[in-house]
C-alpha positions in Angstrom: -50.7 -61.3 -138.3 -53.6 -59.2 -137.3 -55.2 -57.0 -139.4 -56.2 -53.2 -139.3 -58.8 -51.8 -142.2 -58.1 -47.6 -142.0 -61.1 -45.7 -143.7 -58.9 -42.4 -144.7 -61.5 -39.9 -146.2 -64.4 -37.4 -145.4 -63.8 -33.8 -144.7 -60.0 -32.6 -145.2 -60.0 -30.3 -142.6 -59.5 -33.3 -139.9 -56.2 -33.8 -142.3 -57.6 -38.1 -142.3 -54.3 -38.9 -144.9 -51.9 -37.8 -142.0 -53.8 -39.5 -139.1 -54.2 -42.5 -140.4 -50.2 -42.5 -141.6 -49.6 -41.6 -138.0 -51.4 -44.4 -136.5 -50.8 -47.3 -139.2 -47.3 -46.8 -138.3 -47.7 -46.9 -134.7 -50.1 -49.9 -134.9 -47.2 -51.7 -137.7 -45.2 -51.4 -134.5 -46.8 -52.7 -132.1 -47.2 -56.4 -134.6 -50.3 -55.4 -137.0 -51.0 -55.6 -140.5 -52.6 -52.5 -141.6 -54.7 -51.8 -144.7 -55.5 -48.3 -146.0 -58.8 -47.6 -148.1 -59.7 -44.2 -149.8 -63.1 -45.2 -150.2 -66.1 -46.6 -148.3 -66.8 -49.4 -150.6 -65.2 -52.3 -148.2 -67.8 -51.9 -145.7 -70.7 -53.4 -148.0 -68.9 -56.6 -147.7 -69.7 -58.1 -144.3 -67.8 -61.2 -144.8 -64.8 -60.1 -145.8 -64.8 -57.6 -142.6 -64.3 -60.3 -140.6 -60.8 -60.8 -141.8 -60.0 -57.4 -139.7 -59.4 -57.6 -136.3 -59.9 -54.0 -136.2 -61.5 -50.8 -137.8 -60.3 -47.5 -137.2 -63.2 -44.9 -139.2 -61.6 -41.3 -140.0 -64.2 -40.1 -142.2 -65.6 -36.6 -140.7 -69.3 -36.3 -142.4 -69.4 -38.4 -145.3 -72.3 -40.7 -146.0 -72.8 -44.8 -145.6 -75.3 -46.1 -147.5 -77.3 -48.8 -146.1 -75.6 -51.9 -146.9 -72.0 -50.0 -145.6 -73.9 -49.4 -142.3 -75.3 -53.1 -142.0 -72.4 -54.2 -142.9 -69.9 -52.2 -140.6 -72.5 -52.6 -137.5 -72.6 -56.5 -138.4 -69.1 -56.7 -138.5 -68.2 -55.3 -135.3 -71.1 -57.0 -133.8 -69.8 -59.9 -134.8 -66.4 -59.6 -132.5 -64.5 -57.2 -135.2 -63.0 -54.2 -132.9 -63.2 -50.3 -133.5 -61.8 -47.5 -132.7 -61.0 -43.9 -133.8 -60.6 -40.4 -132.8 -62.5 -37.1 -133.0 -64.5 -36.2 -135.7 -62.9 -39.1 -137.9 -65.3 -41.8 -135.8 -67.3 -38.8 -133.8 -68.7 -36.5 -136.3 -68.5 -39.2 -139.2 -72.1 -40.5 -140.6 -74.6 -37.9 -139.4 -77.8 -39.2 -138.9 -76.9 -43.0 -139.1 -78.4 -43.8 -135.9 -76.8 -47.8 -135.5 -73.7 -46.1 -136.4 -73.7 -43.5 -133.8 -75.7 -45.9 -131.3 -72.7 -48.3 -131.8 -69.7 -45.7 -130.9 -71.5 -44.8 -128.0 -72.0 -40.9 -128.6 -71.3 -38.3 -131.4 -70.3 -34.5 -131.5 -72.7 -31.6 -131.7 -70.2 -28.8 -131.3 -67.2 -27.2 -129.8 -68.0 -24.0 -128.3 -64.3 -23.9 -126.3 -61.4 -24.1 -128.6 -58.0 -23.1 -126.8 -56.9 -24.7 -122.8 -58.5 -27.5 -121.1 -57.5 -30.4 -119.2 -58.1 -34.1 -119.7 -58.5 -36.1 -116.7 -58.2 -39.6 -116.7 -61.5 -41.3 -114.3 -60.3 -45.5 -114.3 -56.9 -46.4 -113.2 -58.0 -50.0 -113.8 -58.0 -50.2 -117.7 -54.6 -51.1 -119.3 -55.9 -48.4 -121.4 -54.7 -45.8 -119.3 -52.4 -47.5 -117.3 -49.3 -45.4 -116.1 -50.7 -42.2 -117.5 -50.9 -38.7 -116.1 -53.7 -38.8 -113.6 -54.6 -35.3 -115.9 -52.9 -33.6 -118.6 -53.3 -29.9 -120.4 -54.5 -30.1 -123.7 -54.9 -27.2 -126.0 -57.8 -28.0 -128.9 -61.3 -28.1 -129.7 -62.8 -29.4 -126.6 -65.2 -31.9 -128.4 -69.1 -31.1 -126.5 -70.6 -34.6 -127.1 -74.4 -36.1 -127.0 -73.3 -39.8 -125.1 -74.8 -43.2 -124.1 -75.4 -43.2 -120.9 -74.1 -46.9 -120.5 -70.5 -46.3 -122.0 -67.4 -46.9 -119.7 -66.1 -43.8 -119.6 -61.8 -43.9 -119.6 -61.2 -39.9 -119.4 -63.3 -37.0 -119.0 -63.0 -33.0 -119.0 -64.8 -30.0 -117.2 -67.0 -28.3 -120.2 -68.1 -24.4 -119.1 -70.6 -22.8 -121.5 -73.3 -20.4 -121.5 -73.4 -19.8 -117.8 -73.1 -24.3 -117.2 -70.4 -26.3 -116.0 -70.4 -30.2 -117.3 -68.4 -33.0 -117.0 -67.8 -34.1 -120.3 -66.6 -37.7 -121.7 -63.0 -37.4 -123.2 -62.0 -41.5 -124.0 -64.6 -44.2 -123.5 -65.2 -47.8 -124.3 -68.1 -50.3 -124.7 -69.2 -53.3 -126.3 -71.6 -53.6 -129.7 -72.5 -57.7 -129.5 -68.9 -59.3 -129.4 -67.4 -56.3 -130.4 -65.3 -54.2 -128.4 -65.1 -50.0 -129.6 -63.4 -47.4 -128.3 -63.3 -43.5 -128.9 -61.0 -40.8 -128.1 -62.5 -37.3 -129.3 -58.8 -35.6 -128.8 -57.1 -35.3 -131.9 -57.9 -31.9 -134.4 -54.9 -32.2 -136.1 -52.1 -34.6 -136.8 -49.7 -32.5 -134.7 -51.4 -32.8 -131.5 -50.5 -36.5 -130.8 -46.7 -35.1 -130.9 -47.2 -32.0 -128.8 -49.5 -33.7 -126.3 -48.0 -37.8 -126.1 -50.4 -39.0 -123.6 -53.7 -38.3 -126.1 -51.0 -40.5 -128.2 -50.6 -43.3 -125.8 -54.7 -43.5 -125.4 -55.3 -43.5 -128.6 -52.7 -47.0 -129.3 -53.7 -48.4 -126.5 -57.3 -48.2 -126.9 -57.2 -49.6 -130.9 -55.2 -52.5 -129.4 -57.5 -53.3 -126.7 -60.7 -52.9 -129.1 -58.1 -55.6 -131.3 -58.5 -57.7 -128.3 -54.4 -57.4 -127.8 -54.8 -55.5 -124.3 
């Protein structure tokens, strides 16, 4: 059975204890084993990271030291997957530039909390296969600095200060033989139950970064 190393901590305001109980469930049913850390002390230990077949950061902030970052960023480069959600893989690790470089973008604010719609921009990805071509959402609308090369999945309409700009949602992208993928929906535990499809994405992308998709 496949494995699935959570990293639950960082700041409690992203509520990291109930998201990753939400998604270790959902990933328990769809055939993985997952694991649940507290602390970042795993990551130093680039070997035993290869056990995973997948890594699902939600640690908002927090700090890596070097031999976590070389050994996370070796890992996935290696061919282990990763994926998370918002801040929890977004906003985690300031300044950690492989880190960041890796996911493929990071947050620098949300100006517009409240109404926005996600649209989804590739039909082809059994990502987001059989979704709504666009769906309200009703959050912080993540405003995000991203790679130019990432494949975006989903994308939103960001007005601020007098600018209108389409904005990556979902995207995904390889680091070496490793595949990653990021959602920034996901505030609070409760919006993957009032809003299923960010739900759906969210699966769906940690099993295709698990290679399963």
């Amino acid at each position: 059975m496949k494995k699935v190393l959570f990293l639950s901590g960082g700041w409690e305001g992203h509520q990291p204890e109930k998201i990753v109980q939400l998604f270790a469930a959902d990933l328990a049913a769809q055939g993985l084993a997952p694991e649940i850390t507290r602390t970042l002390e795993p990551l130093a230990d680039a070997e035993a990271l290869k056990s995973y077949a997948l890594i699902f950061p939600c640690w908002t902030m927090g700090t890596l030291t070097d031999v976590q970052e070389r050994g996370l960023v070796s890992a996935v480069r290696g061919g282990v997957g990763l994926a998370g959600i918002h801040g929890g893989m977004g906003d985690a690790f300031r300044g950690r530039l492989d880190y960041e470089w890796m996911v493929g973008g990071h947050f620098v604010g949300h100006p517009h909390v409240g109404d926005y719609t996600v649209r989804i921009v590739d039909w082809a990805s059994p990502i987001t296969a059989g979704l709504p071509a666009s769906f309200a959402y009703r959050s912080e609308q993540y405003y995000l600095l991203t790679d130019p090369a990432v494949h975006v999945l989903a994308d939103t309409v960001y007005v601020h200060a007098g600018r209108t700009a389409t904005m990556p949602v979902a995207w995904v992208k390889t680091w070496g033989a490793g595949r990653v993928f990021y959602n920034a929906l996901g505030h609070a535990p409760e919006e993957f139950v009032q809003f299923p499809a960010a739900r759906t994405l969210t699966v769906r992308g940690c099993l295709w970064a698990a290679g399963l998709l």
